[in-house]
C-alpha positions as CSV (number, residue, x, y, z in Angstrom):
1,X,-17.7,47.8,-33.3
2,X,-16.6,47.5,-36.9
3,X,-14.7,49.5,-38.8
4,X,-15.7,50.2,-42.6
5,X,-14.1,52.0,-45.7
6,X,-16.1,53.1,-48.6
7,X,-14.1,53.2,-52.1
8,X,-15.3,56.4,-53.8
9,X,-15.9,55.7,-57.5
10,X,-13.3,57.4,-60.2
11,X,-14.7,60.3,-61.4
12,X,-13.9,61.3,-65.2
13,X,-14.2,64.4,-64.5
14,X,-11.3,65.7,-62.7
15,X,-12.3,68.9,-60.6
16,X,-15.5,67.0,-59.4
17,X,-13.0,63.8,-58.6
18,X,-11.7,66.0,-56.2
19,X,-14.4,67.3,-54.4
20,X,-16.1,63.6,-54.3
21,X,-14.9,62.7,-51.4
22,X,-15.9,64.9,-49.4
23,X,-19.6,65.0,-51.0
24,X,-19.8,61.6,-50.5
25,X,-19.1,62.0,-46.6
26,X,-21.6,64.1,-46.9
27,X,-24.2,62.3,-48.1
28,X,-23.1,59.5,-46.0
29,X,-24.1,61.5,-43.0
30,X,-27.7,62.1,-44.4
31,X,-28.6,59.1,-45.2
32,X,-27.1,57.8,-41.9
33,X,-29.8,60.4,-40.2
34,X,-32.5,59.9,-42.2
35,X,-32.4,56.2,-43.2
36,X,-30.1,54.5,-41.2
37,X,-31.0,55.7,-37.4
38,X,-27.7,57.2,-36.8
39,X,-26.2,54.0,-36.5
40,X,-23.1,54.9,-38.4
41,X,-20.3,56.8,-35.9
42,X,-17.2,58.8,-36.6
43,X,-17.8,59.3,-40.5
44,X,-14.6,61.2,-42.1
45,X,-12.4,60.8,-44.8
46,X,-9.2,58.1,-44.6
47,X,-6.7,57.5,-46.4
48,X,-5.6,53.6,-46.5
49,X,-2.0,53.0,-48.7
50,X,-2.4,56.7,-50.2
51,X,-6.2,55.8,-51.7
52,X,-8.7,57.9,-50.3
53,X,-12.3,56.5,-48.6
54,X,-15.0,57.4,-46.9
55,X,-14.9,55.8,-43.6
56,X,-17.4,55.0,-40.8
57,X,-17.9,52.5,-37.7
58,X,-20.8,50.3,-36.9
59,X,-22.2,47.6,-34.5
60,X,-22.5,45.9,-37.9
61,X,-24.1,46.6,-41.2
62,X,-27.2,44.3,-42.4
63,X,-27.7,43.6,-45.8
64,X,-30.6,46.2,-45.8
65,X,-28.1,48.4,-44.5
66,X,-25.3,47.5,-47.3
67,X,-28.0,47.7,-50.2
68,X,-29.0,51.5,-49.0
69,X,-25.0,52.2,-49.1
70,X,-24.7,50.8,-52.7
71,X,-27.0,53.6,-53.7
72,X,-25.0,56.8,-52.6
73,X,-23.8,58.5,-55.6
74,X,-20.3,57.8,-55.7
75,X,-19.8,54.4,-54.0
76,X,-17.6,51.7,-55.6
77,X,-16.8,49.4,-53.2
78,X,-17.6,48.8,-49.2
79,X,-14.8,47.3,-47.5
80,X,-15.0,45.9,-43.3
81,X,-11.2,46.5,-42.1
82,X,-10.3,43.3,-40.1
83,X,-6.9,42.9,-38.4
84,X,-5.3,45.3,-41.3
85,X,-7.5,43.4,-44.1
86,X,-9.8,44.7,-46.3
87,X,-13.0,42.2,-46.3
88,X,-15.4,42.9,-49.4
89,X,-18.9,44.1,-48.3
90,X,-21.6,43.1,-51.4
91,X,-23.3,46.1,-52.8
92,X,-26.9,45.8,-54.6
93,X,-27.5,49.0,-55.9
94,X,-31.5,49.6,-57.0
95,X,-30.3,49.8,-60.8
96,X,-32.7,48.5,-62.9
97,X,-30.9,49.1,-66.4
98,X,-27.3,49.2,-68.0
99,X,-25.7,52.3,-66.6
100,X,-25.1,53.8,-69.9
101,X,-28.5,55.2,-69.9
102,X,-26.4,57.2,-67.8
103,X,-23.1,57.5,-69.3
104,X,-23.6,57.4,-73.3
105,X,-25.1,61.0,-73.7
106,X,-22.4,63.4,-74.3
107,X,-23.1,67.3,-74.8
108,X,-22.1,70.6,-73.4
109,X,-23.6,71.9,-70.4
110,X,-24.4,68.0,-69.0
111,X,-24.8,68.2,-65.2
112,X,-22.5,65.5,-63.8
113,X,-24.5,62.3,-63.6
114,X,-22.4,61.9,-60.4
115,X,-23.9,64.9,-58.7
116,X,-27.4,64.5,-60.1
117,X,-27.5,60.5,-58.3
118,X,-26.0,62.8,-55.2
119,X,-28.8,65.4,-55.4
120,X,-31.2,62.9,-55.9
121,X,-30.4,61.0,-53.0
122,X,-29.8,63.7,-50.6
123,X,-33.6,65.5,-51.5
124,X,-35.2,62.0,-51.3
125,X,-33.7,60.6,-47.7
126,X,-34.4,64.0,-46.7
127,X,-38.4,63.4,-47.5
128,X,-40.4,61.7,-45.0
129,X,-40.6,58.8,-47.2
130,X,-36.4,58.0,-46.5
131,X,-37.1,55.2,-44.9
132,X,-38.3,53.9,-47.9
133,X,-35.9,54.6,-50.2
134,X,-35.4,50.8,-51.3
135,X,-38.7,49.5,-51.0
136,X,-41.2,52.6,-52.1
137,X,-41.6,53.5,-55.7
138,X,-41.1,57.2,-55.7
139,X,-42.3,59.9,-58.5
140,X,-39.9,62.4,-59.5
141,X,-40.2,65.7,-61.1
142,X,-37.3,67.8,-62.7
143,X,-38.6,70.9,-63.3
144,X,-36.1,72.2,-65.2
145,X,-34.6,68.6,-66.9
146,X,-32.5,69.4,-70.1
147,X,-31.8,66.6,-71.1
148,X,-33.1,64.2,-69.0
149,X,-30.5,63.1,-66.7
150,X,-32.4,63.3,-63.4
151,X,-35.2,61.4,-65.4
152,X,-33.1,58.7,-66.5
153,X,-31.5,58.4,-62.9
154,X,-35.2,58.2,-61.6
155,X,-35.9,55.8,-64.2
156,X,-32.3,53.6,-62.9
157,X,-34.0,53.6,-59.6
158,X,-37.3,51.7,-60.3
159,X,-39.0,55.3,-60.2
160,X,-41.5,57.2,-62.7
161,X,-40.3,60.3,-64.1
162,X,-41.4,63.5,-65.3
163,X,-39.5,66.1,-66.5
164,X,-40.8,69.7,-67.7
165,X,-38.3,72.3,-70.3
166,X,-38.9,74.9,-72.7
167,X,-36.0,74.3,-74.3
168,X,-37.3,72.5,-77.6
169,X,-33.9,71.1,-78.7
170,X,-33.5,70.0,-75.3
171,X,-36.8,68.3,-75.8
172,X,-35.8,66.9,-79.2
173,X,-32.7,65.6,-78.0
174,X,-34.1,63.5,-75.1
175,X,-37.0,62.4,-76.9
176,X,-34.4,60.9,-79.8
177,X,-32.0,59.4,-77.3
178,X,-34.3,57.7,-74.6
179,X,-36.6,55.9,-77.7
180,X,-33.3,55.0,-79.8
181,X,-31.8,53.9,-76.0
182,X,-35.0,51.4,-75.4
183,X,-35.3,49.8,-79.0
184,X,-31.4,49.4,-79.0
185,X,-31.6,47.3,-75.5
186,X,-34.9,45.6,-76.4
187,X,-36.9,47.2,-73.4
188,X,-40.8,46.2,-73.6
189,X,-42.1,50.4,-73.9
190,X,-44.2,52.4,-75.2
191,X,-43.6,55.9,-76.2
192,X,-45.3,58.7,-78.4
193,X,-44.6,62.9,-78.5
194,X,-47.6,64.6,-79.0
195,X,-49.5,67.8,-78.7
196,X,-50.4,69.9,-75.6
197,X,-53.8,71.9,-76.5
198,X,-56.3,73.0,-74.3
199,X,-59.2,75.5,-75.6
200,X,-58.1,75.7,-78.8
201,X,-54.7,77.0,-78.1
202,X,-51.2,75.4,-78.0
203,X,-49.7,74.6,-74.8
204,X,-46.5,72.5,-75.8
205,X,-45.4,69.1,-76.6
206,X,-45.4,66.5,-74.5
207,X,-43.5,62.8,-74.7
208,X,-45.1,59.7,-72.5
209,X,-43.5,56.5,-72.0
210,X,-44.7,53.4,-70.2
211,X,-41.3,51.1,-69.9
212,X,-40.9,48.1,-68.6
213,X,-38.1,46.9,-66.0
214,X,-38.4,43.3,-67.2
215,X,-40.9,41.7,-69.6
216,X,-42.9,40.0,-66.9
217,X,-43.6,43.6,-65.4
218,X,-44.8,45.0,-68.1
219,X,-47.0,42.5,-70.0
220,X,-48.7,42.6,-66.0
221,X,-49.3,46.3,-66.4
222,X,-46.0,47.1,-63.9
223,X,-45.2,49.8,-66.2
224,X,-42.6,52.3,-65.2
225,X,-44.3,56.4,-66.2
226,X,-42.4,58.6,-67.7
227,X,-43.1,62.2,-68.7
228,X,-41.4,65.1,-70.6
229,X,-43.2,68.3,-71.1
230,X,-41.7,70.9,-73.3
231,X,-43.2,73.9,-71.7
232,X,-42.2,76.9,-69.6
233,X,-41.9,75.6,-65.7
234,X,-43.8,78.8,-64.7
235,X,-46.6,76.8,-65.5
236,X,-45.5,73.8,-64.1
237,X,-48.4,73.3,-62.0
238,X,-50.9,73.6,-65.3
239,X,-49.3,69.8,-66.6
240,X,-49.0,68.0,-63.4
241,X,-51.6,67.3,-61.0
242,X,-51.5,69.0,-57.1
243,X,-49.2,66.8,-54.7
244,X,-48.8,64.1,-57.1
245,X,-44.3,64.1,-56.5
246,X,-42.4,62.9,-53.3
247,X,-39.5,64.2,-54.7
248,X,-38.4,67.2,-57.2
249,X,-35.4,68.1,-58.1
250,X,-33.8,70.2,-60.6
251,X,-30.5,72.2,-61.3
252,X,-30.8,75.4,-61.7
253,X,-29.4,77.0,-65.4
254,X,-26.7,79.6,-65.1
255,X,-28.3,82.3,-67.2
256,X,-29.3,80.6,-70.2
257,X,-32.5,80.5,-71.3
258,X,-35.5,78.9,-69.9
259,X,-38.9,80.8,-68.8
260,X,-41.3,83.7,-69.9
261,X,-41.3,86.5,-67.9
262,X,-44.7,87.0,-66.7
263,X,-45.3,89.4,-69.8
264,X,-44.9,86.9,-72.2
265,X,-41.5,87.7,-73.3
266,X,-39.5,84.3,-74.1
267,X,-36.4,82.9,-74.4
268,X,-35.2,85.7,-71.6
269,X,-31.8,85.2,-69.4
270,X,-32.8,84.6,-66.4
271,X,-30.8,84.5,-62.9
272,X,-30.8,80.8,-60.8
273,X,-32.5,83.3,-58.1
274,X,-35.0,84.6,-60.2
275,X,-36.4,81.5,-61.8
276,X,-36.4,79.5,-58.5
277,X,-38.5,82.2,-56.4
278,X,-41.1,82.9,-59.3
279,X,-41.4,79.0,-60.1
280,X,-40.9,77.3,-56.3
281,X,-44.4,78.6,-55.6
282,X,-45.9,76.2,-58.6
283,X,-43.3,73.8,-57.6
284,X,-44.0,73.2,-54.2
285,X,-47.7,72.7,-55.0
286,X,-47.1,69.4,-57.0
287,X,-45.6,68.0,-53.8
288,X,-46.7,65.6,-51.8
289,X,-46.9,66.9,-47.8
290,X,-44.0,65.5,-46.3
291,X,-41.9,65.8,-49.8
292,X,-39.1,67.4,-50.6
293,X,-37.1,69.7,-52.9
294,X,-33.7,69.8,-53.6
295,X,-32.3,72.8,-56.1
296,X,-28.1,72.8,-57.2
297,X,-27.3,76.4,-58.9
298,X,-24.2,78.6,-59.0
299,X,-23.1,80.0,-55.8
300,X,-21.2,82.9,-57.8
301,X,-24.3,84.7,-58.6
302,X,-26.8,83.7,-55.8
303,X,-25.8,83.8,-52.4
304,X,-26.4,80.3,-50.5
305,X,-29.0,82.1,-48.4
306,X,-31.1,84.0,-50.8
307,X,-32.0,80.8,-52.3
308,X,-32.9,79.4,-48.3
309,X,-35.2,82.3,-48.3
310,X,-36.7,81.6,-51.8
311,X,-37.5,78.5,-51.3
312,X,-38.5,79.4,-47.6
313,X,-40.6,81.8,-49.1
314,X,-42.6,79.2,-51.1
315,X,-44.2,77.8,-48.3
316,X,-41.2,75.0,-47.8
317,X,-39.2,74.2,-44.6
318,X,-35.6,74.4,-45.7
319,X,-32.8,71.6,-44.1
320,X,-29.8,73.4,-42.8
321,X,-26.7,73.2,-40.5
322,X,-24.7,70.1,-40.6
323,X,-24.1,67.4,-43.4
324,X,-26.5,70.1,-45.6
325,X,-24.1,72.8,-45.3
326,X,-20.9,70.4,-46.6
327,X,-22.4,70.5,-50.3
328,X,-20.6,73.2,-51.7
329,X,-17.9,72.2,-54.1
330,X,-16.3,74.0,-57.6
331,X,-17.3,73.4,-61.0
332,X,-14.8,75.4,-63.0
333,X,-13.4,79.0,-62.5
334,X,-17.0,80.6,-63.0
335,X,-18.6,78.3,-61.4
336,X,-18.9,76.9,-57.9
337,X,-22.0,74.6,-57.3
338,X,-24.3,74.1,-53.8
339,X,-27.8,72.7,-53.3
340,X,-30.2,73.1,-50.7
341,X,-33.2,71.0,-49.6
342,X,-36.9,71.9,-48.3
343,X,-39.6,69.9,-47.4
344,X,-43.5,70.2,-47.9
345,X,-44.9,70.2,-44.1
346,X,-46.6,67.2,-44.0
């Protein structure tokens, strides 16, 4: 049996380079139940000349095996320990783009692009699809996207993206970045924002994109789909068609502003709790049976197991005990973040 390290990747942010060690063994462990058959023993952190790592043992990694490991949100480098040497594992990560699609947006209030990869991950090998991961093109929806980091990380992945906001500057803001983004790296694409109307009356806007991963792909038609509906996610379910995502995901605001209250009344405050239990139900309707999805939100304010119930209560089978329990990790002083996961009964 071999012995492996996993370099965690320097986080700039310091609080979350902290905690990234042990999210990463974390999310090691799912993927090891989900995708890898539990092949991977004694996962913990180590410490090898005062540098942290995540480490593991094996019977031997394959380069299937490898490529699944370059994906986990935090991983650097993969190291075999032989006879007190560090032997260099290759990583292929699925990236299909330069990773400043992920990096070059800067504003207030950005999730960490870190923990949106993690959250990603953890909700998709926890769909029945995780043995998949590399090979199936999945379709992700982020409910409650900002600006569009989930959808860009999708997009990174090889996998069409929709995103749904009421936020219009939100909107705005993506739909600047991601067309300047494409025309500035010469990616084949189409895009155009228009109009949602539907008998006679204004729905929202909406911004559709076919790019291309490579020109061959997309003068064949290989198109990858993505979506951005500036609309209230109460009505999620009114843009998107019944079980058409494997995978949503979506962190949860902290009290800023984001639905209608069914009244009418916009641009309310409204609690992570709140919004999650009167959207999950429209949510977990676009999923696919045998889909999952994973929420993040602020601990502080909503108790870990309120939001197990809401999501429970939405018809969902929450994932609990275990590597889904080690999430849990602080932000800043008001702040301390969690996520679970729930699947779709197949």
């Amino acid at each position: 049996m071999t012995e492996y390290a996993l370099l965690v990747q320097p986080a700039v942010n310091r609080v979350y380079a902290e905690a990234s060690i042990a999210l990463t063994t974390a999310e090691l462990e799912v993927a090891n139940r989900r995708a890898l058959g539990g092949r991977l023993s004694e996962i913990a952190e180590t410490s090898i000349a005062g540098v942290p790592y995540v480490g593991f043992r094996a019977d031997a990694l394959s380069e299937d095996d490898a490529a699944l490991l370059a994906n986990l949100s935090s991983a650097f480098a993969l190291f075999a320990r032989r006879e007190g040497l560090l032997e260099p594992v290759p990583l292929r990560p699925l990236d299909r783009f330069d990773d400043d699609l992920l990096t070059i947006q800067k504003y207030s209030g950005k999730t960490n692009e870190h923990f949106t990869k993690l959250l990603l991950n953890v909700t998709a090998l926890s769909s029945d699809f995780a043995g998949d991961f590399r090979d199936r093109r999945l379709r992700v929806l982020d409910p409650v996207c900002g600006r569009g980091t989930t959808l860009n990380q999708a997009l990174m992945y090889g996998w069409d993206a929709s995103g749904l906001d009421l936020d219009e500057k939100d909107f705005d803001a993506y739909a600047a970045f991601i067309q300047t983004w494409l025309k500035r790296k010469h990616v084949k694409h189409k895009a155009e924002t228009t109009r949602i109307r539907r008998e006679k009356q204004n729905l929202g806007r909406q911004l559709r994109a076919s790019i291309g991963v490579d020109k061959e792909s997309y003068k064949a038609g290989d198109a990858l789909d993505l979506t951005y509906v500036n609309a209230d996610t109460l009505r999620a379910d009114e843009f998107f068609r019944a079980g058409s995502f494997d995978v949503i995901v979506g962190d949860a605001p902290y009290g800023v502003r984001h639905g209608a209250r069914a009244g009418g009344q916009r641009g309310l405050d409204r609690s992570p709790l709140e919004l999650v239990a009167a959207s999950a139900p429209g949510w977990a309707r676009l999923l696919k049976p045998g889909g999952a999805m994973g929420i993040s939100w602020n601990t502080v304010v909503t108790p870990r197991e309120k939001m197990v119930d809401a999501l429970a209560a939405a018809g969902l089978e929450p994932v609990v005990g275990g590597p889904y329990d080690a999430f849990e990790h602080r932000v800043d002083q008001a702040i301390t973040r969690d996520l679970v996961v729930a699947r779709k009964p197949a």
